[in-house]
Every structure is written in structure tokens, then in C-alpha cells.
C-alpha positions in Angstrom: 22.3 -8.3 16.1 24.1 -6.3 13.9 22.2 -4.6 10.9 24.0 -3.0 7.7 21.8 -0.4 6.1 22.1 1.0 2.7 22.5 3.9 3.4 22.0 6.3 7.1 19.7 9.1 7.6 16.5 10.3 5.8 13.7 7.2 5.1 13.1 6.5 1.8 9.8 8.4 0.5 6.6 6.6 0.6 6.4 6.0 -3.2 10.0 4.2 -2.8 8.8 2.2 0.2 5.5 1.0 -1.3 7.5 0.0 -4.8 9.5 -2.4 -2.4 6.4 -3.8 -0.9 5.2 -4.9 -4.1 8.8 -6.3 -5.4 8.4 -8.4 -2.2 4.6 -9.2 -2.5 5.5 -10.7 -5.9 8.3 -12.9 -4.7 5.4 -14.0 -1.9 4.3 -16.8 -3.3 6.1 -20.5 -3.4 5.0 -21.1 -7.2 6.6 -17.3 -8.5 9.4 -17.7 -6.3 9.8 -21.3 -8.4 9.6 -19.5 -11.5 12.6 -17.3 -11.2 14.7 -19.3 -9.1 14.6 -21.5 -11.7 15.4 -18.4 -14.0 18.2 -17.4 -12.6 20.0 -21.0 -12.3 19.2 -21.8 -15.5 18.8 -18.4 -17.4 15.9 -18.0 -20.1 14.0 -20.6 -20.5 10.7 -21.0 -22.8 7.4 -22.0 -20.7 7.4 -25.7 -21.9 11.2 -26.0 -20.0 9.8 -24.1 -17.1 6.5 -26.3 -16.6 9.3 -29.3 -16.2 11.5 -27.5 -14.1 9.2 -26.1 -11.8 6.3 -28.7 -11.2 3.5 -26.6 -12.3 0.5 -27.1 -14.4 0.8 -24.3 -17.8 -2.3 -22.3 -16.2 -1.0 -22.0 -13.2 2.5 -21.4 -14.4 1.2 -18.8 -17.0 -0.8 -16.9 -14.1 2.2 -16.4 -12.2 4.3 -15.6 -15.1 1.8 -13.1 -15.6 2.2 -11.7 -12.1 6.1 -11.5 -12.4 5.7 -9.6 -15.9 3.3 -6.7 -14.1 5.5 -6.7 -11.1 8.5 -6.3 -13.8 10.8 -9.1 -12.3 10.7 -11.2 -15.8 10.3 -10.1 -19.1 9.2 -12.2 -21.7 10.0 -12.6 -25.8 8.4 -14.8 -28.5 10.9 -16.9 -30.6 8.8 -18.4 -33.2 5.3 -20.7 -31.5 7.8 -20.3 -28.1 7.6 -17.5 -25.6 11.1 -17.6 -23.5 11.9 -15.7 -20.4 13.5 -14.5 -18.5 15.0 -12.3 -15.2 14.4 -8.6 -15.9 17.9 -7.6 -14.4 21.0 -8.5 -12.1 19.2 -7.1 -8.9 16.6 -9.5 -9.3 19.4 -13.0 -9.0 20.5 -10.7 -5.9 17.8 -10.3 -4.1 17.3 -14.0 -4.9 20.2 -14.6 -3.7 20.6 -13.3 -0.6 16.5 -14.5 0.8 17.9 -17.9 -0.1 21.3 -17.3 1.8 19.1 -16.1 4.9 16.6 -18.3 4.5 19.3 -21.2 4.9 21.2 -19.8 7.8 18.0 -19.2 10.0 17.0 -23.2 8.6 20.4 -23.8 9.9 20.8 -25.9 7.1 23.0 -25.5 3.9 21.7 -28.2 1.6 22.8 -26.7 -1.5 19.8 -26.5 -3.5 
């Protein structure tokens, strides 16, 4: 097993460390982790396109949407009666991006979705 860490030497403080626990705690959950997948294939979308995308009833939807906006992995803006989001930043499709490529090669399987 060969690991490749950021960076060697001195931890990270505790403040840093317990930011990153959140990040992850957000992305913890299969609905959330729905929600900006779908974000970062498709870019901003309003809720009405992410209901259909994602599978999930508006309240539920909006409750996670919620929990993404406090953890600061979306933001959201109002364009007239629609609110449209979308991915706060690049490192969030990364991060994405890279649980998805692990997740697959532990699976063993690369079905391309």
C-alpha cells in the first residue's frame, strides 16, 4: 500500500482537522451526495431540474440543500420565482471526483456512471 500525503511533517491543527470532518460529514449522506454529483455533471441547476435529476421529494431535497449551503459546498442564487445552484468551488468536483474514482476501483467495477 502506498500512500501519497499532501504534504510530510507537522499534523494539521485541530481546527483544520475538524473543518475536514464536517466537509466529509456533509458529503455522508446518499441523498447530499445526489445533489452535487448531479451539480457537478450538470452544473447549476434550479431545484425543480434537481428534484428530476435526483429522485427526491422537494422537502427532502430542500433539507439537504440546506445542509450543503451551512456546510458551504453549494451556494445558491434566486433568478426570478427560481432558486439555482450550484458547487461552491473546483475543490468540491475534486473531491467528488476522486471518492467516486476510489469508490469504483475498491467496487472493482467501472460502470461509468
Amino acid at each position: 500500500m502506498k500512500a501519497t500525503p499532501a504534504g510530510k511533517g507537522k499534523m494539521p491543527s485541530d481546527l483544520v482537522l475538524a473543518k475536514t470532518a464536517s466537509l466529509f460529514a456533509a458529503f455522508a449522506n446518499e441523498a447530499r451526495l445526489k445533489a452535487v454529483v448531479a451539480l457537478m455533471r450538470h452544473g447549476p441547476m434550479s431545484v425543480t431540474d434537481l428534484i428530476e435529476v435526483c429522485g427526491l421529494e422537494q422537502s427532502a431535497l430542500s433539507h439537504q440543500l440546506r445542509v450543503l449551503r451551512d456546510a458551504s459546498l453549494v451556494v445558491n442564487e434566486r433568478r426570478g420565482k427560481q432558486v439555482v445552484y450550484a458547487l461552491a468551488d473546483d475543490h468540491i468536483a475534486s473531491i467528488l471526483d476522486d471518492g467516486i474514482h476510489h469508490a469504483r476501483e475498491r467496487s472493482g467495477k467501472g460502470d461509468g456512471t
